[in-house]
C-alpha positions as CSV (number, residue, x, y, z in Angstrom):
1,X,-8.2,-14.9,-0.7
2,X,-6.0,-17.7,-0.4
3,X,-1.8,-17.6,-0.6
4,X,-1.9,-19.7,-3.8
5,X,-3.9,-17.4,-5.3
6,X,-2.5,-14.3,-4.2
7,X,0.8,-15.3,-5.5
8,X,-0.8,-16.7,-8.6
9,X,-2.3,-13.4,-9.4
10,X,1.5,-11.9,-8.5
11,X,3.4,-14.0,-10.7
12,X,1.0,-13.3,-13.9
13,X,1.3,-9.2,-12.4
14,X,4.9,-9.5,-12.5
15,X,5.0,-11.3,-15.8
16,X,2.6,-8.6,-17.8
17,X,4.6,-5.8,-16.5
18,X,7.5,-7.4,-17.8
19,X,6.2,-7.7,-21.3
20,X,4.9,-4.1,-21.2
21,X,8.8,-3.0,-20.4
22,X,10.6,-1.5,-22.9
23,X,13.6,-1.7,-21.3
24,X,16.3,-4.6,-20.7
25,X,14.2,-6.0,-18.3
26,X,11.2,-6.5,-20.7
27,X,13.9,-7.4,-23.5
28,X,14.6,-10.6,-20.9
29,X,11.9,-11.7,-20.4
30,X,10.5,-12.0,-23.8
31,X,14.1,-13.9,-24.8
32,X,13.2,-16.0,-21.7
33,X,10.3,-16.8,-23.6
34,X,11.0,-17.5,-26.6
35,X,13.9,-20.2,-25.5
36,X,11.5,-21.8,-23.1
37,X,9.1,-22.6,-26.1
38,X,11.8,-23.4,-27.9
39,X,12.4,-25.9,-25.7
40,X,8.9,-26.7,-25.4
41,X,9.0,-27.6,-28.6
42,X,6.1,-25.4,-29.7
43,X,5.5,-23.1,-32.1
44,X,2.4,-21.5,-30.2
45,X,2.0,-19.4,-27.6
46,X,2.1,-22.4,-24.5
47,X,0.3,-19.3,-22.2
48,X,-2.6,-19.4,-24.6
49,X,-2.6,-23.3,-25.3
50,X,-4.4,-24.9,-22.3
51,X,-4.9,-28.1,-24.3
52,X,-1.1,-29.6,-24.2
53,X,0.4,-30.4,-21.3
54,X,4.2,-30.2,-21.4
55,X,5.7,-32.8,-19.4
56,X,9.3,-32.3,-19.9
57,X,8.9,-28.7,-19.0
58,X,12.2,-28.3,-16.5
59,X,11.1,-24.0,-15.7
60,X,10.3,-23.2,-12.7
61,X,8.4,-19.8,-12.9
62,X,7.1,-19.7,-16.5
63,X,5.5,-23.1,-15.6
64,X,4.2,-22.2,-12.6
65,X,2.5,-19.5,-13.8
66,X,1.1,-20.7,-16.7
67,X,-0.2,-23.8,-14.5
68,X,-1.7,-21.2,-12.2
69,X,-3.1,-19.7,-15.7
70,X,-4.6,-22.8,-17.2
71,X,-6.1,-24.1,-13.8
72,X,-7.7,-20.5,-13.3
73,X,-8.8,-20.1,-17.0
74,X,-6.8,-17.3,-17.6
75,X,-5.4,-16.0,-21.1
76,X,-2.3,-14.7,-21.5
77,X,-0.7,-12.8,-24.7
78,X,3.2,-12.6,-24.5
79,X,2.8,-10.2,-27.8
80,X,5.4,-12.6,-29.2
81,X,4.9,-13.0,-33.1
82,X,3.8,-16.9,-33.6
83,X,5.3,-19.0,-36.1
84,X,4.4,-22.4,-36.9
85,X,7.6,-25.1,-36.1
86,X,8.3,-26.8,-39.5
């Protein structure tokens, strides 16, 4: 198995036992979500959208996994209730 993909497979590891924390580590991350769709400007999950392709996306981690996730076909559920922007 290749580095990319090792580290790939880490980073979306790392991220789903973050979301499955209860504690103020999970609590981060899912804030750290929410403000980076914010300022992705969408009012979708962007781990489960592999359609849109956000170009002024300035993250480092959250978009490198989720590019690692859309090359690799790979669906991702923050649990994050969705709400349309208006």
């Amino acid at each position: 198995m290749s580095l990319y993909m090792e580290q790939g497979l880490l980073n979306i590891q790392l991220l789903l036992k973050a979301l499955s924390d209860c504690q103020m580590a999970g609590d981060v991350i899912r804030l750290t979500i929410q403000k980076w769709k914010w300022h992705l400007g969408t009012g979708g999950d962007p781990f489960q959208d592999h359609t849109y392709e956000y170009t002024h996306d300035e993250s480092k981690w959250l978009k490198s996994v989720r590019k690692f996730a859309v090359q690799n076909h790979i669906n991702i559920s923050t649990g994050l209730q969705e709400y349309p922007l208006q």
